[in-house]
C-alpha positions as CSV (number, residue, x, y, z in Angstrom):
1,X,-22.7,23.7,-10.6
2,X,-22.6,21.9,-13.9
3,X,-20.5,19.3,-14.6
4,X,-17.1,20.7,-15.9
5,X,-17.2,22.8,-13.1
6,X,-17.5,19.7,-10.9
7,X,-14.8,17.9,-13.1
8,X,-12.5,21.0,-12.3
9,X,-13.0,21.5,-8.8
10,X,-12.6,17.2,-8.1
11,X,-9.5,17.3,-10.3
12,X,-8.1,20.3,-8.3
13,X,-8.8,18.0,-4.9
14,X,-7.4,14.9,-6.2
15,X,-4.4,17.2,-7.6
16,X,-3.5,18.0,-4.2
17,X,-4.9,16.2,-1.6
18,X,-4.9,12.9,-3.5
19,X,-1.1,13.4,-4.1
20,X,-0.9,13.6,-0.4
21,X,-2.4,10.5,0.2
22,X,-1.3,8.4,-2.1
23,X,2.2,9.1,-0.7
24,X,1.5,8.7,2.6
25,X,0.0,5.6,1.7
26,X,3.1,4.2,-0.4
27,X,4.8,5.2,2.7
28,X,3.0,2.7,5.2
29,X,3.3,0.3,2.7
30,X,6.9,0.3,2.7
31,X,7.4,0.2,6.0
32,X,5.0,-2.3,7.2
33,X,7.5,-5.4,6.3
34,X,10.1,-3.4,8.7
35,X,7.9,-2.8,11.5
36,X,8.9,-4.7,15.0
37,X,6.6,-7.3,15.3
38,X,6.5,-8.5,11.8
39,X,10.2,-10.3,11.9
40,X,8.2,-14.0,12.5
41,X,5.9,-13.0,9.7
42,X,8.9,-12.4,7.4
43,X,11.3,-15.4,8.4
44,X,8.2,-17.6,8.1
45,X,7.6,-16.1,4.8
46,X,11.3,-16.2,3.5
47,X,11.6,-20.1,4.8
48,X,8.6,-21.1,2.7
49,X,10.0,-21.9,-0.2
50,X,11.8,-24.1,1.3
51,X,9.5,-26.1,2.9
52,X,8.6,-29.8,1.4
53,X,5.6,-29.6,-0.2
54,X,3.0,-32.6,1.3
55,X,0.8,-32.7,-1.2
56,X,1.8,-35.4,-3.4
């Protein structure tokens, strides 16, 4: 194999599969804030700004 046909055959991979991936991976991403056990995470995060800063 030389090395455009190597190019080609990776670029038809990431064509597909990659495209696959990439969204299923923007689609954990999104979710994860919404997920069940991350609502402490979240309000603690929200309420931070908040908060009095103690360092001088």
């Amino acid at each position: 194999m030389n090395d455009a046909q190597t190019y080609e055959s990776l670029r038809q991979f990431v064509d597909s599969w990659g495209l696959l991936a990439t969204t299923i991976l923007f689609l954990v991403l999104v979710a994860w804030p919404f997920r069940p056990g991350a609502r402490k995470t979240n309000d603690a995060a929200a309420r931070m700004i908040f908060e009095e800063d103690d360092n001088g």
